[in-house]
Backbone as XML, in Angstrom:
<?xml version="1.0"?>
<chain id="A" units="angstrom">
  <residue number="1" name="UNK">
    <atom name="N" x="8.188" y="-14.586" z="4.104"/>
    <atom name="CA" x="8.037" y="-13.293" z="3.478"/>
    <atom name="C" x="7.196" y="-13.439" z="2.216"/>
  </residue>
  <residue number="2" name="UNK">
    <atom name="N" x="6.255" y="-12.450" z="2.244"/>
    <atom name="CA" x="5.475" y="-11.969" z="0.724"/>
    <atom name="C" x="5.387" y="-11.245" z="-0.107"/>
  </residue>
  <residue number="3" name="UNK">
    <atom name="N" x="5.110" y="-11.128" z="-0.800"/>
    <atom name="CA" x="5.038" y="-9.691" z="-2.077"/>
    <atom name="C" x="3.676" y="-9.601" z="-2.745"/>
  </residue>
  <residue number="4" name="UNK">
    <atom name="N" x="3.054" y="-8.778" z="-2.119"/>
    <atom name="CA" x="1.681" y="-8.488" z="-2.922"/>
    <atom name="C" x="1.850" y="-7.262" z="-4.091"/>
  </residue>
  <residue number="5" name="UNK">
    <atom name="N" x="0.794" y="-7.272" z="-4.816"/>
    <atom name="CA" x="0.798" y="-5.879" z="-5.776"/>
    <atom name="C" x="-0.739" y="-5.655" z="-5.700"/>
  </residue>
  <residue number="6" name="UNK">
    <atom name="N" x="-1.163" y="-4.692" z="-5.315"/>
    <atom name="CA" x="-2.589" y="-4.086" z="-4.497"/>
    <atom name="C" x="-2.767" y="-3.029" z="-5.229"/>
  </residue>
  <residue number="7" name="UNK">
    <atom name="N" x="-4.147" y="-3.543" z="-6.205"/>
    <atom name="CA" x="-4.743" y="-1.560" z="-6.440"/>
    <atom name="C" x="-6.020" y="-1.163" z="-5.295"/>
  </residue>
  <residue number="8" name="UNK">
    <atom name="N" x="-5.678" y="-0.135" z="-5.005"/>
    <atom name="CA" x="-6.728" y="0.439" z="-3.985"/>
    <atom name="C" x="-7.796" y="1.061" z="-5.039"/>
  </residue>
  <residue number="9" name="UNK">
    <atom name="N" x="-8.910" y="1.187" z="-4.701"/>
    <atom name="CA" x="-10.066" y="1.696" z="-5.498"/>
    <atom name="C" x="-10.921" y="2.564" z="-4.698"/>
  </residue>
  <residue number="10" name="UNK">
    <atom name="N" x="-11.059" y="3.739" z="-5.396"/>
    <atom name="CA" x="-12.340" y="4.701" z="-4.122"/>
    <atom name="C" x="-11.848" y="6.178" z="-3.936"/>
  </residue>
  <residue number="11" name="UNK">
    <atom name="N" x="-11.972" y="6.867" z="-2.845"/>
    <atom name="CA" x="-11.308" y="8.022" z="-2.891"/>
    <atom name="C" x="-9.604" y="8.098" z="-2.144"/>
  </residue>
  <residue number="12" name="UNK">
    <atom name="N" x="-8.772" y="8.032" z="-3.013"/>
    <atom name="CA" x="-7.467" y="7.757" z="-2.515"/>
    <atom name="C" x="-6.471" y="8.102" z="-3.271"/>
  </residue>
  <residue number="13" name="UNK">
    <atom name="N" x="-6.438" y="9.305" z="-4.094"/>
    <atom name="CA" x="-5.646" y="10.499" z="-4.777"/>
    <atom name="C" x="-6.602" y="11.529" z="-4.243"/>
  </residue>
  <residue number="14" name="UNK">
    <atom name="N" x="-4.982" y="12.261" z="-3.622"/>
    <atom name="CA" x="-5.364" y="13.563" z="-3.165"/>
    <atom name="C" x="-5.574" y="13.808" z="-1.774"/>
  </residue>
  <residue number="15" name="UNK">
    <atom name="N" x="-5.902" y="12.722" z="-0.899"/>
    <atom name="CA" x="-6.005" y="12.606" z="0.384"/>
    <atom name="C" x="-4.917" y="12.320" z="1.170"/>
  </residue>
  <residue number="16" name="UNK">
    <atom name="N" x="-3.820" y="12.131" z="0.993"/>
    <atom name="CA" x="-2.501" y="11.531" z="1.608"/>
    <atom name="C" x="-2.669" y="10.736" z="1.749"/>
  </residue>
  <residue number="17" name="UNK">
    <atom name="N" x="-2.870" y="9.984" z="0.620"/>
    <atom name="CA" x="-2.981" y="7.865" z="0.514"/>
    <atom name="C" x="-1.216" y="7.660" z="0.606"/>
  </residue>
  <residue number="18" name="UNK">
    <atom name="N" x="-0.458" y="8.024" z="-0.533"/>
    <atom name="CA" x="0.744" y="7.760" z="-0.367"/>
    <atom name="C" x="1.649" y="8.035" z="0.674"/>
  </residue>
  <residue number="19" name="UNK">
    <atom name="N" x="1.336" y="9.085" z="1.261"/>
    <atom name="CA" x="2.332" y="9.331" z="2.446"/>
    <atom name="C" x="1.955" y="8.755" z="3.741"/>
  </residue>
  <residue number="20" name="UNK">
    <atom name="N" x="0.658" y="8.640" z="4.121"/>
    <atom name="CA" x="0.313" y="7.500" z="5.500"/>
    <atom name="C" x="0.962" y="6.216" z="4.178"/>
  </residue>
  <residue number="21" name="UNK">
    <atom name="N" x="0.205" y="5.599" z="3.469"/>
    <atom name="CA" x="1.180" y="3.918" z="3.309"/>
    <atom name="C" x="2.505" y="4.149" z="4.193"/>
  </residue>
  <residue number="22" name="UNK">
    <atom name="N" x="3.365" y="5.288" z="3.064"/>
    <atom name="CA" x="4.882" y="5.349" z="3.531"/>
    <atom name="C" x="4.899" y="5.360" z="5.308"/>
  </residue>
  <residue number="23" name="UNK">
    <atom name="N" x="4.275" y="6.288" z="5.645"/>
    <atom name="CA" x="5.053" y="5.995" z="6.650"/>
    <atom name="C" x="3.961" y="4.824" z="7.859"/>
  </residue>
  <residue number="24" name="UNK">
    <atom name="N" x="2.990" y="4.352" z="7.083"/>
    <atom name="CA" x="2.520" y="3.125" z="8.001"/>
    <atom name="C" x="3.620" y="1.820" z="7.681"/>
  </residue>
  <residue number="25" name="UNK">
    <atom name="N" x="4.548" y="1.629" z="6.415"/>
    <atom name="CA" x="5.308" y="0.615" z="5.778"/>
    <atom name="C" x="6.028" y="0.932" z="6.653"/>
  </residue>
  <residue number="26" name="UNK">
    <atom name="N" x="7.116" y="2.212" z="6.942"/>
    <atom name="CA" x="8.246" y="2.295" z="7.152"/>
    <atom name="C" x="8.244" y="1.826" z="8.894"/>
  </residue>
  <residue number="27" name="UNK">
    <atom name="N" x="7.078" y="2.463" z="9.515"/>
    <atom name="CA" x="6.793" y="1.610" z="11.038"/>
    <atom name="C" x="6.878" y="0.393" z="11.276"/>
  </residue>
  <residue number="28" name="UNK">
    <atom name="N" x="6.062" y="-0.455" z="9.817"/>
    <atom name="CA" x="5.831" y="-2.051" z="9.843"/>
    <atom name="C" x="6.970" y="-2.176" z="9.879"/>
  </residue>
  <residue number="29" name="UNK">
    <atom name="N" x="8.132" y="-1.806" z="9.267"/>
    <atom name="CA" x="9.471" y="-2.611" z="8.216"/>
    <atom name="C" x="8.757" y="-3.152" z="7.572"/>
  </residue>
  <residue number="30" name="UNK">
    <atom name="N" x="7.569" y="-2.366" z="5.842"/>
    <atom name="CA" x="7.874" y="-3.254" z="5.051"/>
    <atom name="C" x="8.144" y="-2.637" z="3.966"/>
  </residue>
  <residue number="31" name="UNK">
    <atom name="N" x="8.351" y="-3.473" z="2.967"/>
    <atom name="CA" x="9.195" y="-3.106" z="1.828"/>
    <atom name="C" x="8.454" y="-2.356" z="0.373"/>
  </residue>
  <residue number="32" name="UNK">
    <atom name="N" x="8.855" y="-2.340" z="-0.560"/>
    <atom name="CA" x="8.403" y="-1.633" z="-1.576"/>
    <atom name="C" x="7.591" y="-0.421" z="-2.309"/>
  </residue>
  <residue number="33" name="UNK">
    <atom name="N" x="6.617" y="0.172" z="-3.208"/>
    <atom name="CA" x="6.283" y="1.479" z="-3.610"/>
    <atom name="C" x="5.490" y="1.367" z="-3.598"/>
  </residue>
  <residue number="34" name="UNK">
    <atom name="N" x="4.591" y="2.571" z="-4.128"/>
    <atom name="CA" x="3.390" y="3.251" z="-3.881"/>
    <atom name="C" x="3.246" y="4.322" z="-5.005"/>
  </residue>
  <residue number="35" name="UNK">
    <atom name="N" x="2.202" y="3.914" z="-6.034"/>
    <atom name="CA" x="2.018" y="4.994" z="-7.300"/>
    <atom name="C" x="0.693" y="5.451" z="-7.202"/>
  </residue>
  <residue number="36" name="UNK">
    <atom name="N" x="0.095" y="6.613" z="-7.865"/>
    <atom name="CA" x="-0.622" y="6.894" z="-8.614"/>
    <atom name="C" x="-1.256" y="6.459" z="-10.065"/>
  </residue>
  <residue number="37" name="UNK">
    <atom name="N" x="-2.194" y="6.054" z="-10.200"/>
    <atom name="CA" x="-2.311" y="6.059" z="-11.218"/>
    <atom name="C" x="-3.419" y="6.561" z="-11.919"/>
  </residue>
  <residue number="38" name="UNK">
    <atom name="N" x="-3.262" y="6.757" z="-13.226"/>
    <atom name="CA" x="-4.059" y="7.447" z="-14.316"/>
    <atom name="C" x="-5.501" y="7.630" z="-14.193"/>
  </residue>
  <residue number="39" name="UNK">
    <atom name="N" x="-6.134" y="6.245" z="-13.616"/>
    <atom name="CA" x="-7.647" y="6.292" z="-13.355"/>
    <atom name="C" x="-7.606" y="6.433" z="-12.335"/>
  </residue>
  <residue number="40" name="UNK">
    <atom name="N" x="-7.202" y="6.882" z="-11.527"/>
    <atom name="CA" x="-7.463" y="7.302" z="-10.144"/>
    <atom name="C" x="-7.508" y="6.421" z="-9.326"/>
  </residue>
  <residue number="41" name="UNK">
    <atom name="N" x="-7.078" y="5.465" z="-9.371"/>
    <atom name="CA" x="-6.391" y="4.312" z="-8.418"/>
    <atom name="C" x="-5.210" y="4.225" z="-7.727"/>
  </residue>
  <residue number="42" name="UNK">
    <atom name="N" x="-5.044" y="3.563" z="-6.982"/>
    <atom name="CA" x="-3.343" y="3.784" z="-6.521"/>
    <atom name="C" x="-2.838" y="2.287" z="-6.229"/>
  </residue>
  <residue number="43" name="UNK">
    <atom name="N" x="-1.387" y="2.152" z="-6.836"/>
    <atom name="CA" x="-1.332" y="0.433" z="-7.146"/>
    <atom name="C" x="-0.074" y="0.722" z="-5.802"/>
  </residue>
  <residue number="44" name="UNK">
    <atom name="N" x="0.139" y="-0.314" z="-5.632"/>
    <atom name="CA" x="1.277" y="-0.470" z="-4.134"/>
    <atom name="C" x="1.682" y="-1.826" z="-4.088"/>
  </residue>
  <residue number="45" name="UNK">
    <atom name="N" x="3.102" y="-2.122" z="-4.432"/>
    <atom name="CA" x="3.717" y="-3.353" z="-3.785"/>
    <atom name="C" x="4.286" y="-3.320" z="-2.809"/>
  </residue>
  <residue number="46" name="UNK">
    <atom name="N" x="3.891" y="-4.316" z="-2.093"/>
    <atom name="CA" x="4.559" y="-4.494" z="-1.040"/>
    <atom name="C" x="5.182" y="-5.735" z="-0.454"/>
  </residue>
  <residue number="47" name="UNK">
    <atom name="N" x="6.000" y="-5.788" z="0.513"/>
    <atom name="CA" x="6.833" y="-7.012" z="0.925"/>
    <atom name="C" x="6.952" y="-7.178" z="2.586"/>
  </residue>
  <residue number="48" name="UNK">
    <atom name="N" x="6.764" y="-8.535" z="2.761"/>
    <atom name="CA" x="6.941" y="-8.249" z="4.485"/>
    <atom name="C" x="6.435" y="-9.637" z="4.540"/>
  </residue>
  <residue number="49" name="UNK">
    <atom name="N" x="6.420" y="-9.668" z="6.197"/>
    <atom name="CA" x="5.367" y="-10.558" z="6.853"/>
    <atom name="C" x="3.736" y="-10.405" z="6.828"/>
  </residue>
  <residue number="50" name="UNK">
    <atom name="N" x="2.964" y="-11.772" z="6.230"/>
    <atom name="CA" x="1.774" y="-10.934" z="5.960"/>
    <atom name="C" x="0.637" y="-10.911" z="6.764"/>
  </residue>
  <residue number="51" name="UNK">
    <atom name="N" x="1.451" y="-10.878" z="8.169"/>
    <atom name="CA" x="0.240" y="-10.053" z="9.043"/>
    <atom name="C" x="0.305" y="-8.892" z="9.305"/>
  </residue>
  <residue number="52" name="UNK">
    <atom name="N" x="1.814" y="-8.700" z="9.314"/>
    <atom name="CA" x="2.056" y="-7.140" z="8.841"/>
    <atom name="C" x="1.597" y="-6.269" z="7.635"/>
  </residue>
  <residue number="53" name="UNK">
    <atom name="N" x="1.263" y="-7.146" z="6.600"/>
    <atom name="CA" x="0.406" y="-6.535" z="5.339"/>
    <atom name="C" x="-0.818" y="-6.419" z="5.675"/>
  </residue>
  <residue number="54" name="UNK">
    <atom name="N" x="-1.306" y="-7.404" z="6.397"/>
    <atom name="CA" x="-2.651" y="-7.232" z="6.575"/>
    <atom name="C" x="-2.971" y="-5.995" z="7.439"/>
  </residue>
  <residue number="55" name="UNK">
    <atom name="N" x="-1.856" y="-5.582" z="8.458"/>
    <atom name="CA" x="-2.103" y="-4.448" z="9.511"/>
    <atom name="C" x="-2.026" y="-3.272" z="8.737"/>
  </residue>
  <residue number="56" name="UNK">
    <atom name="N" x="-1.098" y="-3.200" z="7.518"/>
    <atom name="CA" x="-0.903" y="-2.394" z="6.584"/>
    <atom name="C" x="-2.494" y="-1.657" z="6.202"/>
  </residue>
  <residue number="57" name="UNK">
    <atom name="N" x="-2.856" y="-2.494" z="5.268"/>
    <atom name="CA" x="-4.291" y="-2.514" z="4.669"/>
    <atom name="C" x="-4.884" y="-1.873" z="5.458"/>
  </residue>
  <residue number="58" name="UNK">
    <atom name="N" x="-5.476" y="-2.307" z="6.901"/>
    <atom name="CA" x="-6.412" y="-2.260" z="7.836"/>
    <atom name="C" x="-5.804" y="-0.768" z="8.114"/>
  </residue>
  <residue number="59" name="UNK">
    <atom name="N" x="-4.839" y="-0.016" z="8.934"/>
    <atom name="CA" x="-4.646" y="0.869" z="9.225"/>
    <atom name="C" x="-4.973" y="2.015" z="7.744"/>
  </residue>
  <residue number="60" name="UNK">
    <atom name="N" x="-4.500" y="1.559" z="6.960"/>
    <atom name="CA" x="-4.824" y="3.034" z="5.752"/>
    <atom name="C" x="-5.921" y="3.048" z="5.348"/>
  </residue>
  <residue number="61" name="UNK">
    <atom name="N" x="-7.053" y="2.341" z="5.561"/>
    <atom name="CA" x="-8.075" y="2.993" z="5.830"/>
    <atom name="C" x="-9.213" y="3.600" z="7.048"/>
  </residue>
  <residue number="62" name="UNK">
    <atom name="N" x="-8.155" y="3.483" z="7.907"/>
    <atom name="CA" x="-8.835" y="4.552" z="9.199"/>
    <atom name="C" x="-8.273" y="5.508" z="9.134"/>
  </residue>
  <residue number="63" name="UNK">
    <atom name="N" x="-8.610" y="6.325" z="8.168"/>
    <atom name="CA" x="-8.694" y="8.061" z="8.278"/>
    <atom name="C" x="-9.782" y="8.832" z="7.688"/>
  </residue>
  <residue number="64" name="UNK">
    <atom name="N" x="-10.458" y="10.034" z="7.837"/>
    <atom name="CA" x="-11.741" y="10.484" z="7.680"/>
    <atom name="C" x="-11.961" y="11.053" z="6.168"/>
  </residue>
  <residue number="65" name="UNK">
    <atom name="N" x="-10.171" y="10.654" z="5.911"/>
    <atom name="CA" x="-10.527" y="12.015" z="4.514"/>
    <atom name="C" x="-10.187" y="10.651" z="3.119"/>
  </residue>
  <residue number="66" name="UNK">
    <atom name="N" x="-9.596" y="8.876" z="3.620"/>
    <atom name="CA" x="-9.637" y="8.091" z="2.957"/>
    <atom name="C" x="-10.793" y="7.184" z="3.118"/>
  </residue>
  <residue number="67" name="UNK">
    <atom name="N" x="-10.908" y="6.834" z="1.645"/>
    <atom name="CA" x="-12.005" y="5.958" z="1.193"/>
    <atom name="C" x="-11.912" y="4.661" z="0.557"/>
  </residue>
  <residue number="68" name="UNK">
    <atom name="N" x="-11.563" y="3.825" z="0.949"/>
    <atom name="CA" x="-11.521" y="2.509" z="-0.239"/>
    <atom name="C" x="-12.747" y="1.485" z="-0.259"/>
  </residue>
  <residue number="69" name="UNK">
    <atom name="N" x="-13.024" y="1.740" z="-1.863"/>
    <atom name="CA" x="-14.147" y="1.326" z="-2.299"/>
    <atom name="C" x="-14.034" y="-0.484" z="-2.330"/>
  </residue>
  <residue number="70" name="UNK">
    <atom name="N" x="-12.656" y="-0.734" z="-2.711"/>
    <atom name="CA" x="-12.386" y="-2.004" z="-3.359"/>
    <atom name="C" x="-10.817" y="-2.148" z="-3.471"/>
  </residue>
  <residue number="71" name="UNK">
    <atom name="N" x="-10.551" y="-3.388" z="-2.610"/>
    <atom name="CA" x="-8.754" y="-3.748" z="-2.989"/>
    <atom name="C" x="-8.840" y="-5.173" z="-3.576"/>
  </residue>
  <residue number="72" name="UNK">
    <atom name="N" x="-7.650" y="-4.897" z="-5.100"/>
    <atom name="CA" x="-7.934" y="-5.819" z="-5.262"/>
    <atom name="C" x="-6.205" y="-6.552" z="-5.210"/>
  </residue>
  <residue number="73" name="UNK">
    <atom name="N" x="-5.941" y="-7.969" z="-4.458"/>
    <atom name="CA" x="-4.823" y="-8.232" z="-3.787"/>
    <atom name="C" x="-4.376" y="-9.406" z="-4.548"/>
  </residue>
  <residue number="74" name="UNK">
    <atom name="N" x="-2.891" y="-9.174" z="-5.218"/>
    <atom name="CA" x="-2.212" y="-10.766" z="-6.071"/>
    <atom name="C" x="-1.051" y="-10.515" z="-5.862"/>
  </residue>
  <residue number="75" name="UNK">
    <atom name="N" x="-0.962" y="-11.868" z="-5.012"/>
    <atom name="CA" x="0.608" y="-12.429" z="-4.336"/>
    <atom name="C" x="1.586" y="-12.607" z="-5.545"/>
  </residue>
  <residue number="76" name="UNK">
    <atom name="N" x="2.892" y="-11.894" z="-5.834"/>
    <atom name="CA" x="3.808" y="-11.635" z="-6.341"/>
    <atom name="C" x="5.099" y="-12.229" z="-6.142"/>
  </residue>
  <residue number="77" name="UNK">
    <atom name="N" x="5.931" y="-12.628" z="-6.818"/>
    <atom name="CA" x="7.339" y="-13.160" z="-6.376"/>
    <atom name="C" x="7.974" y="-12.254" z="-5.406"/>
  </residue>
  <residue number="78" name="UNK">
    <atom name="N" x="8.666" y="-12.399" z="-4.183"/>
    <atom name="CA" x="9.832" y="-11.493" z="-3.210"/>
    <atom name="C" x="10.743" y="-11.244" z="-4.336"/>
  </residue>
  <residue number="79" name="UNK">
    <atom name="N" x="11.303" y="-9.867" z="-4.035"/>
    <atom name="CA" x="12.578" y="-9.458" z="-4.853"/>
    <atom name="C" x="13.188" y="-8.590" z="-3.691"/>
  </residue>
  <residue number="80" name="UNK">
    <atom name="N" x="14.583" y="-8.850" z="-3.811"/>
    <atom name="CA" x="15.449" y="-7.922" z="-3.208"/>
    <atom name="C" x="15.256" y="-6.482" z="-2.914"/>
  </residue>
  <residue number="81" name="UNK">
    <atom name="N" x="14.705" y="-5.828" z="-1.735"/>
    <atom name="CA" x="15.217" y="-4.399" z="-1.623"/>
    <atom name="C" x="14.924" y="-4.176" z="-0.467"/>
  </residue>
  <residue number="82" name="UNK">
    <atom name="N" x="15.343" y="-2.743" z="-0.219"/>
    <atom name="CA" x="14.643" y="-1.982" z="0.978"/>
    <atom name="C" x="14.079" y="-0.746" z="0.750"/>
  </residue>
  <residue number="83" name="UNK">
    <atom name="N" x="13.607" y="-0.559" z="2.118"/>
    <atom name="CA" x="12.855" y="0.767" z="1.881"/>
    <atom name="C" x="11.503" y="0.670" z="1.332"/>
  </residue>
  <residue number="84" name="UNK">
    <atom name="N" x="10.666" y="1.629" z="1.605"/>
    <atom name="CA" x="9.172" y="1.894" z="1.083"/>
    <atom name="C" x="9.115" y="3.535" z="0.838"/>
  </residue>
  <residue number="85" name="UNK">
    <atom name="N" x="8.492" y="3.255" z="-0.867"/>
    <atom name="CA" x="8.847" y="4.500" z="-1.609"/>
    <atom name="C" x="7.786" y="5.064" z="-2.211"/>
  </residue>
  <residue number="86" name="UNK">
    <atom name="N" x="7.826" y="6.395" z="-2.718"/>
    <atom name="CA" x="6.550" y="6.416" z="-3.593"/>
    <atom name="C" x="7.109" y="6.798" z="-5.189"/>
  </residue>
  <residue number="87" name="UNK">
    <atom name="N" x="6.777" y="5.684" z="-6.024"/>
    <atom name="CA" x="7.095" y="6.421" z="-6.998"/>
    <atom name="C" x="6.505" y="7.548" z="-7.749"/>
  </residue>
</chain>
């Protein structure tokens, strides 16, 4: 098991970036949140198996109305939880 913390970069506020993650995570079984943030980025940890992260990634950006310019990806300590959320 892994724990990444991923900012997505590009057009991805406002398009339903957070709610495909959620429910592409909750299909994978994988773990952790999904924010917004201030510059218009969107940061996302996540936890799982990481070919399942990698399927993660790959699937949220096949949709017509998301754009990612640039991810940038750093492996994180596992911590206890469940569920995939948006804060």
């Amino acid at each position: 098991m892994v724990r990444y913390n991923i900012i997505f970069k590009g057009r991805v506020q406002g398009v339903g970036f957070r709610y495909r993650a959620t429910m592409i995570a909750d299909k994978l079984g994988l773990t952790g949140n999904i924010t917004n943030l201030y510059n218009g980025d969107v940061e996302c940890n996540i936890q799982g198996d990481k070919e399942k992260i990698n399927t993660f990634i790959e699937k949220l950006g096949n949709s017509r109305f998301i754009y990612i310019d640039e991810i940038i990806k750093k492996e994180i300590r596992p911590i206890e939880e469940s569920g995939f959320y948006v804060k």
